[in-house]
N, C-alpha and C positions, 0 to 999 in steps of 0.2 A: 736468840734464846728468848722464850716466853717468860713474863716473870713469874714464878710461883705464888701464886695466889689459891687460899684454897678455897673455894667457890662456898657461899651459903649454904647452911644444911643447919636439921635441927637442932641439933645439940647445941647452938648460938642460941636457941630458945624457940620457943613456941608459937613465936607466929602471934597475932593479933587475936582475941578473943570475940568470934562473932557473935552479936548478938539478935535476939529472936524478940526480944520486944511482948508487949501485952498493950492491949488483946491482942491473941492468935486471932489469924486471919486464916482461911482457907484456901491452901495452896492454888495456884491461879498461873496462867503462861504469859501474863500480858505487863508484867515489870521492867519497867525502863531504869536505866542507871543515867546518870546526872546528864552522858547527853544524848538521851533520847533512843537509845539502843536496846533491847532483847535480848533475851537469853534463849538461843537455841543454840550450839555446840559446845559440848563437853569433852577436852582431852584428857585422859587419867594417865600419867605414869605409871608403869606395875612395877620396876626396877629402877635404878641409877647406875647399875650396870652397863658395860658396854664390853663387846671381842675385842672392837675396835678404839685406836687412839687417831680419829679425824682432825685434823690441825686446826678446824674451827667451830669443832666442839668439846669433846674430849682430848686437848694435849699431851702427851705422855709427861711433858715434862711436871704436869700438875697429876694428874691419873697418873703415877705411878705404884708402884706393890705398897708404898707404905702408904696410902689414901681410903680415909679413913669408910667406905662404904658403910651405908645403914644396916644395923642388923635385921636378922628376921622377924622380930619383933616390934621392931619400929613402921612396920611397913604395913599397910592395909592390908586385910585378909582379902579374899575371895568374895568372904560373906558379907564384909564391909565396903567392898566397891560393889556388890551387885546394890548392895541395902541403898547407898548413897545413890547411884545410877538411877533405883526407881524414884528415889526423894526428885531429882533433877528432871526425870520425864515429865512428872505432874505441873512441873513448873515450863514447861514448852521448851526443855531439851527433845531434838529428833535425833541427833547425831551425835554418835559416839566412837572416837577417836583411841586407842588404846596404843602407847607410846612409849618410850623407856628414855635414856638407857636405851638397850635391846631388847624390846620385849619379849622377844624368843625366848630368851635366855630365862624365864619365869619360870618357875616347874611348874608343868601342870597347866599352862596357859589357857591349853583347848580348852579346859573343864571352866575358868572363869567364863570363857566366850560361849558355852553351852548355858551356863547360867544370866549372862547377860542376854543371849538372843531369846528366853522368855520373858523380856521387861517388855509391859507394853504403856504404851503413851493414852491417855485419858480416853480416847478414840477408838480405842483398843488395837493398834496398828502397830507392829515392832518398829525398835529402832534402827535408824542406818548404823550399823557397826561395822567400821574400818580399822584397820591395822596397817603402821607405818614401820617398815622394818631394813635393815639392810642386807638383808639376804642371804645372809651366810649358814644360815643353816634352814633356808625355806624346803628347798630338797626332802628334807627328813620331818618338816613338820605341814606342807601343802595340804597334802589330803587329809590328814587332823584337825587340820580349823577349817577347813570349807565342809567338813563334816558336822563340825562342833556348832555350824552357822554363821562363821564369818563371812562378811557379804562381799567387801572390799580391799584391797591390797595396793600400798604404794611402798614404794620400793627403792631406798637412797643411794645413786648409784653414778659417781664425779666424774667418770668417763670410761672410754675403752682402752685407751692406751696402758696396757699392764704397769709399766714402770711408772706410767704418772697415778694413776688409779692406786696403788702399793705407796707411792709418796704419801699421796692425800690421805690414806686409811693410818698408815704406818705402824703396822702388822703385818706386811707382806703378803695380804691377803689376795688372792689372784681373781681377775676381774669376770675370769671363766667359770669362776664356782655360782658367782652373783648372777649370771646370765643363765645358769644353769637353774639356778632356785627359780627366777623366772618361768621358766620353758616347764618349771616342773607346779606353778601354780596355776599356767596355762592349762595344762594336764589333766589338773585335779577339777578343775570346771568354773575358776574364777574367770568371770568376762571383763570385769572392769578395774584394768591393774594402772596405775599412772609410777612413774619413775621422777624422781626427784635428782635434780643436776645443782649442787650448789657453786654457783663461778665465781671465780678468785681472779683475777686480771693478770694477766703473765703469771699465771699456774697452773689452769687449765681449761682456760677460755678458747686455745685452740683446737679442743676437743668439742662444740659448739655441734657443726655441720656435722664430723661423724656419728655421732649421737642421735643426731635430726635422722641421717639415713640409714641406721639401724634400725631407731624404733618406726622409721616412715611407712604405714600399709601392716604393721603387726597387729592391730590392733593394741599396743599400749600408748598410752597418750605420754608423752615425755612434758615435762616443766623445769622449767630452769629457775633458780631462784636466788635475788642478789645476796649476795654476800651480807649478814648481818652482824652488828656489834650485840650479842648474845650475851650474857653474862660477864664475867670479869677477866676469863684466862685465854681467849682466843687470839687475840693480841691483832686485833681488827683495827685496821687503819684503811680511812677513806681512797685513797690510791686504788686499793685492789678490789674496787667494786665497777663491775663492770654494768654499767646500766640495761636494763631491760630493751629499750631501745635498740641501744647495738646488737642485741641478742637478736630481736628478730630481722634486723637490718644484715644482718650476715647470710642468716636463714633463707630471708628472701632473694638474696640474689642467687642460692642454689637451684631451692625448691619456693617457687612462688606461695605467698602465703594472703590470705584475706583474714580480717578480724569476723570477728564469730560473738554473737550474745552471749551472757551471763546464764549458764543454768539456773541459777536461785539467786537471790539478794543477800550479796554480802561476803558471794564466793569471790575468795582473795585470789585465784588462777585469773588474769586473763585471758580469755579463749582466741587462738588463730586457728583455721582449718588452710589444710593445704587445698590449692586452688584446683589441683586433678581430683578429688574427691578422694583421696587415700590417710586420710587421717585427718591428726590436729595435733597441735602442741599448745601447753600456756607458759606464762611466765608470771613471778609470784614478784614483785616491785617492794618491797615494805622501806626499802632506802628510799627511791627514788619519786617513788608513785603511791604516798601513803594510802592505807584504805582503812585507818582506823575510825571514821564516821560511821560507817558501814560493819564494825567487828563486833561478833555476837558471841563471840567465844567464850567459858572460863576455862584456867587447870587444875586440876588435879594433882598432886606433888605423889611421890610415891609413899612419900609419909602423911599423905593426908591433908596438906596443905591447901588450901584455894587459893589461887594466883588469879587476878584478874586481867594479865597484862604477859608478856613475851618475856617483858623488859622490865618485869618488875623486881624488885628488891624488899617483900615482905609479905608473907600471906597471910590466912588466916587459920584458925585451926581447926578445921573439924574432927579431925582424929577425937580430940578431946571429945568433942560434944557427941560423937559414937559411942565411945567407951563410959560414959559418966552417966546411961539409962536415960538420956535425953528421945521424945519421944520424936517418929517423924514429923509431926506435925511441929514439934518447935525446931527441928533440924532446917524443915520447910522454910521455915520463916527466918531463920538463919540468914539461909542463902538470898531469899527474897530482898533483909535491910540490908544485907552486904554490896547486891548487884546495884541497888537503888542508891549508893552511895557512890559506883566507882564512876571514876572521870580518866580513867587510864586513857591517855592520846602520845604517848611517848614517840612513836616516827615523827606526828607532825612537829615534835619538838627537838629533833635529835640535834645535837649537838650546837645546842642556846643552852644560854648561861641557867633558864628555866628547867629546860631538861636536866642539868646535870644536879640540879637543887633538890629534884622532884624525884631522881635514881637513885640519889649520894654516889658512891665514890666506887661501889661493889653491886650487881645486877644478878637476880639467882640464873644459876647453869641450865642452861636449854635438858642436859642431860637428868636434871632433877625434876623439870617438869614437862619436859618433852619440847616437840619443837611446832 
């Protein structure tokens, strides 16, 4: 049994008050944070919602009917993530990650992502905009967001075996409908879809190689990614992480695999391509193989929060500084003294006496500011 913990959310308060500082400066992409890092990826939460209760993100025994979700009013409009989106481009965001919760589940989703694919970056060039989803209802919304201009699609998705796949959701959601959303944003004209495998060690690790030869030669890039201590209620203990290593040590002894370069600096996938020339798969390490020197990330909460970190336990608030007639140019600057302060390195400290000093005792929910 998980314990009930009920994971950070605003109503615990507001979040840290950023501040913008004087003299304004003129937004600029070249800000480093304490060590040495940039700002190019942005993930926005649209909900804290989820269909699903995943065992190590959403647990039921914590998400159940009486939990207390954000109302609609707490939650960034449309108008206020595009607003913010463009504040973030000037500052040398290119990539934009849209995350829940279930993102799906937003009303109205396409219409943010029609309004997001006209932000354009200083250069005048759009943003990469991706969407990470779990599938269940891609079927009925594919050709609405590749219409809307969604560019890219990753897709969470813990094996094929029905009864294990239903374990791990635990919503009895059938693994058919998920493979189904798939085949159905194939369809619609998305080329570049990756699938998200998150492994549990004796849960469903031996779902590993049928995974690999599913998505082997489809053109979707499959990733596997360790097991992480997420927030407070997943109830993550070191045992059930099965290292990246073994992930592709398995792989290879099926389908022979060769490592493969980095498409950009800083991408947390590392790349193997299979040696017949039929694909590639990566594997996301953040246990075992930190890559926080290299993270250029922030998040987004759904309520507006800046998270500088996965693992972090306190943001900041911009919601506030949207709603209070703040202009972008101080919103700008905002974010600028913010990024320039953070020293987030929480893997490489995971479980030292430092890390648990620098977390406390409670970590905000993956599902409050995506993952």
């Amino acid at each position: 049994m998980v314990e009930k913990v009920i994971p950070i959310r605003i109503d615990e308060g507001k979040g840290l008050t950023p501040s913008f500082g004087a003299p304004l400066i003129e937004p600029h992409g070249h800000t480093q944070d304490a060590r040495g890092r940039t700002l190019r990826d942005l993930r926005i939460s649209v909900t804290d919602r989820c269909n699903f209760r995943c065992t190590y993100c959403m647990p039921k025994e914590v998400f159940d009917k009486n939990y207390p979700y954000l109302s609609h009013n707490e939650l960034l409009s449309f108008e206020e993530i595009t607003r913010l989106t463009s504040i973030f481009s000037t500052l040398g965001v290119e990539k934009i990650r849209l995350t829940g919760g279930e993102p799906l589940l937003r009303k109205n989703l396409e219409i943010l992502i029609e309004m997001l694919s006209q932000v354009r970056t200083p250069e005048g060039k759009p943003l990469d905009l991706t969407l990470t989803t779990n599938g269940s209802i891609l079927r009925k919304k594919a050709v609405a967001l590749k219409a809307a201009g969604l560019q890219r699609l990753t897709v969470s998705l813990d094996g094929l075996d029905d009864a294990i796949f239903k374990k791990m959701n635990d919503v009895d959601f059938p693994v058919a409908d998920v493979l189904d959303g798939i085949k159905a944003a194939q369809e619609a004209g998305f080329e570049n879809i990756k699938v998200n495998m998150v492994v549990k060690k004796g849960v469903n690790d031996h779902e590993i190689v049928p995974m690999a030869k599913h998505f082997k030669a489809s053109g979707v890039i499959l990733r596997f990614i360790e097991f992480m201590d997420v927030g407070s209620s997943n109830g993550w203990n070191m045992a059930e992480v099965l290292p990246s290593q073994e992930v592709i040590a398995r792989i290879n002894e099926v389908f022979p695999l060769e490592s493969a370069q980095a498409n950009y600096m800083g991408e947390v996938a590392q790349r193997w391509r299979y040696r017949d020339g039929s694909g590639e798969i990566g594997v996301i390490s953040s246990v075992t193989q930190t890559f926080c020197h290299e993270c250029t990330r922030a998040r987004i909460s759904t309520d507006g929060q800046m998270y500088l970190c996965l693992f972090a336990n306190e943001g900041f608030d911009f919601k506030t500084l949207l709603r209070s007639g703040k202009s972008d140019l101080e919103i700008a600057n905002a974010v600028m003294n913010t990024w320039a302060l953070r020293d987030d390195h929480y893997s490489e400290l995971r479980g030292s006496h430092t890390a648990k000093l620098a977390t406390g005792h409670r970590k905000v929910e993956m599902s409050y500011i995506g993952g």
